[in-house]
MARVEX-76261 format. One record per residue (C-alpha): x, y, z; residue in one letter. Coordinates in steps of 0.001 Angstrom, whole numbers, padded with zeros to 6 digits, always signed. Each point is the difference from the previous one (the first is absolute). Last residue first. Example, Ala and Ser with C-alpha at 12.3 -4.5 7.8 and 13.67 -1.06 7.14 Angstrom:
<sites>
+013670-001060+007140s
-001370-003440+000660a
</sites>
This chain:
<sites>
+342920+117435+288113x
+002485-002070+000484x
+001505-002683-002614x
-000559-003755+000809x
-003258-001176-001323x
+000192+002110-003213x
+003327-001221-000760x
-000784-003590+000609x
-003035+000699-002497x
+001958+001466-002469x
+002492-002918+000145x
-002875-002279-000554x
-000979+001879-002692x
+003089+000339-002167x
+001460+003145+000236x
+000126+003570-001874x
+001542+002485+001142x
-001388+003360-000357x
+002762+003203+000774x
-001053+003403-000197x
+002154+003121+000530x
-000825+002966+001624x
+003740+002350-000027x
-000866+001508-003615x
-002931+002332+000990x
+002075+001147+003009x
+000099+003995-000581x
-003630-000226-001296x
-002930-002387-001471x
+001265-000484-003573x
-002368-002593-001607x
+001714-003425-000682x
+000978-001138+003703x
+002390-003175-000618x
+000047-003594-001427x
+001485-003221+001019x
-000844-003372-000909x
+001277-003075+002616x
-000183-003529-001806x
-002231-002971-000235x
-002061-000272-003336x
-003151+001140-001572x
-000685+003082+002356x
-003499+000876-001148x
-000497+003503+000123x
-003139+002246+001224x
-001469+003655+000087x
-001981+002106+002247x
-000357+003700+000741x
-001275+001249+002562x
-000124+003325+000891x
-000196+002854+002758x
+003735+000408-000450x
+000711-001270-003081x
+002564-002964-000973x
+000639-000093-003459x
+000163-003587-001663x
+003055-001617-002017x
+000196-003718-000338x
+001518-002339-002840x
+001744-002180+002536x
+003589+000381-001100x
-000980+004133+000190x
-001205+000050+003705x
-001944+002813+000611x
-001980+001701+003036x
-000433+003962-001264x
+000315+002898+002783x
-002510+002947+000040x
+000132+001598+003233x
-001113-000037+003959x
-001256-004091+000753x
-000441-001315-003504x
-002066-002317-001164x
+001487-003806-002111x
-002476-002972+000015x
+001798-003274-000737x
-001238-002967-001536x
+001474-003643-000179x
-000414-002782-002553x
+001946-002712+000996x
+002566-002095-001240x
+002642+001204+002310x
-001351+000933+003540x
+001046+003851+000934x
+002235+001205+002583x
+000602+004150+000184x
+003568+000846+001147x
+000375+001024+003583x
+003291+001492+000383x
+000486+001678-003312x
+002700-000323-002787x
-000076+002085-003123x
+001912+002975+001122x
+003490-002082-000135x
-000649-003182-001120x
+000794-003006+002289x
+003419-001834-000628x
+001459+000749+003243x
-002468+000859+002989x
-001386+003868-000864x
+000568+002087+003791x
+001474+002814-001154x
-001190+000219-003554x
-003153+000473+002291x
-003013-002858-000525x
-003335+001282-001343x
-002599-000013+001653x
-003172-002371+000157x
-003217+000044+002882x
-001465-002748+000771x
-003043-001729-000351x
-001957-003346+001368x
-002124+000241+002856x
-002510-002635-001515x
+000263-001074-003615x
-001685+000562-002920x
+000523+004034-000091x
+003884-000279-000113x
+001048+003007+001014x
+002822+001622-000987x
+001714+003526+000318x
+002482+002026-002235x
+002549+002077+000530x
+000824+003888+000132x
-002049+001883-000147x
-002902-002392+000341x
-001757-002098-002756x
-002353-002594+001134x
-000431-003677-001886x
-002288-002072+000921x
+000033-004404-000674x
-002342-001979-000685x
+000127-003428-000692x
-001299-003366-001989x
-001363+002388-002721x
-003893-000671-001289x
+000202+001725-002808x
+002068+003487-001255x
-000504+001129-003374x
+001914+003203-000362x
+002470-001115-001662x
-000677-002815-002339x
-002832+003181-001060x
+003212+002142-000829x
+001372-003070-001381x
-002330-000873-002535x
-000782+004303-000444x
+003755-000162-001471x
-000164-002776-002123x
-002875+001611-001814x
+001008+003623-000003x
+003429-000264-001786x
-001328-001893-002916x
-003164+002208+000097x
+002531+002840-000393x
+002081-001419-002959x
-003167-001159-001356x
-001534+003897-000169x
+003225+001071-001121x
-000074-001825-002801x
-003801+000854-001134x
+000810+003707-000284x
+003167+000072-001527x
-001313-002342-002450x
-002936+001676-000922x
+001493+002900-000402x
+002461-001262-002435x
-002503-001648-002026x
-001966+003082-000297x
+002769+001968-001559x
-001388+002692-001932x
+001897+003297+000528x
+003057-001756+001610x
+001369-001483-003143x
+002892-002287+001298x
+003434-000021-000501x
+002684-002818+001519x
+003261-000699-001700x
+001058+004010+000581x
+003056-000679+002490x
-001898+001776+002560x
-003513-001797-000481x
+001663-003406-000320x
+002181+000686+003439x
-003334+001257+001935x
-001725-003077-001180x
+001977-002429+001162x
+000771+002061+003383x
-004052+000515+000333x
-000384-004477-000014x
+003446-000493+001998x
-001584+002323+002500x
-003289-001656+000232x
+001437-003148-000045x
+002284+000494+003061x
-003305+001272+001570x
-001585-003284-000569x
+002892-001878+001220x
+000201+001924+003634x
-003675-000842+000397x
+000141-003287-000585x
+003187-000225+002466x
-001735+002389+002641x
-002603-002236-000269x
+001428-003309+000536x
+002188+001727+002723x
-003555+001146+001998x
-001373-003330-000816x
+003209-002081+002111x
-000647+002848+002802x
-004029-000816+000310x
+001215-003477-000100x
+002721+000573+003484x
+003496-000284+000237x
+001270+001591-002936x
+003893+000927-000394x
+000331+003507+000303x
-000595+001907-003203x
+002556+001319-002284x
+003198+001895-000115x
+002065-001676+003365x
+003341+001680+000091x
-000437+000710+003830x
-001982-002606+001186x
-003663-000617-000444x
-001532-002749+002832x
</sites>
């Protein structure tokens, strides 16, 4: 998870995340050209080592034309790959359903008889030592590792948004909607996220929490916890 002096992305836990950094890198280098590109050629036009002749300067126009056009596919190309990455979702080995309430979230996990809970936050009050304060919850959502899972995100009264940044996932939850998305939890661990559309006084008090298990500890967990 991000602490406090943290300036880039969580670590990645998922492939969709690993692409997501890929791409933010590519793109973060092609603007860095850009601007050292226009800064070159800002300095040589002030100091007077750069003149053109305007008037007739088909070159010129052809360049600034063509350039931008392969800066853009450039940018385009990786980032329809993992737009499609995305929203490609086939055959995954669970389901899981995500509803937004003010304020908290409930589960069900469609695959599986009787299963879902609701999942609040816990009180500063009541936090056990070494938990995070307004990022713990008392049912936290249990997903196999290795698997390819999908989650449908409504809404029961307002918009609220299901995300979990370590897992590259962010998807709106409308009432009278739903949406679906999916993440591939690569390794064991617990992710946390939070609400990511303002939803009122309480928008920041519905946390999310997915950890991530081994199957045969998901299974023993599935078994066991009440519905």
């Amino acid at each position: 998870m991000a602490n406090h002096s943290q300036l880039n992305f969580q670590d990645a836990s998922s492939p969709i995340m690993e692409e997501l950094m890929g791409f933010h890198d590519h793109a973060l280098m092609v603007a860095l050209a850009i601007c050292s590109l226009v800064l070159y050629l800002l300095t040589h036009t002030l100091t007077g080592k750069l003149t053109s002749n305007t008037a007739n300067a088909q070159v010129i126009e052809i360049i600034w034309t063509i350039l931008p056009a392969m800066v853009l596919i450039a940018l385009a190309l990786p980032s329809l790959r993992i737009l499609y990455m995305m929203d490609e979702i086939n055959e995954p080995d669970l389901t899981l359903k995500a509803i937004g309430h003010q304020w908290y979230w409930t589960y069900e996990y469609t695959d599986i008889k009787d299963l879902s809970f609701d999942s609040y936050m816990i009180p500063t009050t009541d936090l056990p030592l070494g938990h995070f304060r307004l990022l713990e919850v008392d049912h936290r959502v249990v997903v196999p590792m290795s698997s390819t899972i999908r989650v449908i995100v409504t809404a029961d009264d307002v918009l609220h948004s299901w995300a979990v940044p370590s897992l590259g996932v962010k998807t709106d939850a409308v009432p009278g909607r739903l949406n679906q998305t999916s993440f591939f939890a690569s390794r064991p661990g617990v992710y946390y996220g939070q609400c990511s559309e303002i939803c009122g006084a309480n928008h920041s008090f519905m946390p999310i929490v997915v950890e991530s298990t081994p199957l045969a500890d998901f299974e023993n967990w599935s078994s066991l916890i009440p519905s």
